[in-house]
N, C-alpha and C positions, 0 to 999 in steps of 0.2 A: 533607360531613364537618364543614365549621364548623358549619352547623346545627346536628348532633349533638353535638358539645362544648358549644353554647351551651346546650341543653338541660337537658346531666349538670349543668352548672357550676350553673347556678338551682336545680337538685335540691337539691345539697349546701350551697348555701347556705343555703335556705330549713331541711333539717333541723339545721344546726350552730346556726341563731337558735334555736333549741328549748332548748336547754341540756341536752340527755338526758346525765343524771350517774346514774340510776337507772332499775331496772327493777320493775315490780309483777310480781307474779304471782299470779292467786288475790284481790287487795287484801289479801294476805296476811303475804306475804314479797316482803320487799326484797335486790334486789341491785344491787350496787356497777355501772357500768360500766367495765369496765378497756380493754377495745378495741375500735372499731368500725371495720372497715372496709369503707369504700361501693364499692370495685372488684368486691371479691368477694362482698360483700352479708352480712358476717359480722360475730356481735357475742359478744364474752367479758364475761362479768359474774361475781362473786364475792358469795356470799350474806351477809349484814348483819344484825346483830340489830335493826337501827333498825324502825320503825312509819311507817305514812305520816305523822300528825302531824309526826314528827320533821324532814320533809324539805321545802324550798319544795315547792307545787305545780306549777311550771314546771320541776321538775327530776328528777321522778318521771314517767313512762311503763308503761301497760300492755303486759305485753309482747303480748301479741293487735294491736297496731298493728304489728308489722313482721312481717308474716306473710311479706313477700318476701325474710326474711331469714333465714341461718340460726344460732339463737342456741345459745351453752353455757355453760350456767350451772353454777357452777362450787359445790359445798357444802363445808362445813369438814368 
């Protein structure tokens, strides 16, 4: 069982170094990230008139990277 905590705990730290504040889609459309949570593997985003320009690179994410997760993206 410790193995397995030691595991998760690497997981989640390694994805929080990321800074995912943003999600692509398309390189199209931008959404906001408003909650991710890594127990259930679920992520809420709300959609942005921003452009990828607009946003660091390190803080923008396609979402086709978290294929093991399940997202809802959320439109005005």
């Amino acid at each position: 069982m410790n193995l397995i905590k030691k595991k998760y705990s690497r997981r989640i730290q390694t994805i929080n170094n990321t800074r995912i504040q943003y999600l692509s889609v398309a390189d199209t459309t931008i959404y906001k990230v408003k909650d991710i949570n890594f127990c259930n593997s679920t992520i809420e985003a709300t959609k942005t008139e921003l452009s990828i320009a607009d946003i660091p690179e390190n803080e923008v994410f396609p979402v086709e990277e978290f294929g093991e997760f399940r997202i809802r993206l959320i439109n005005n």
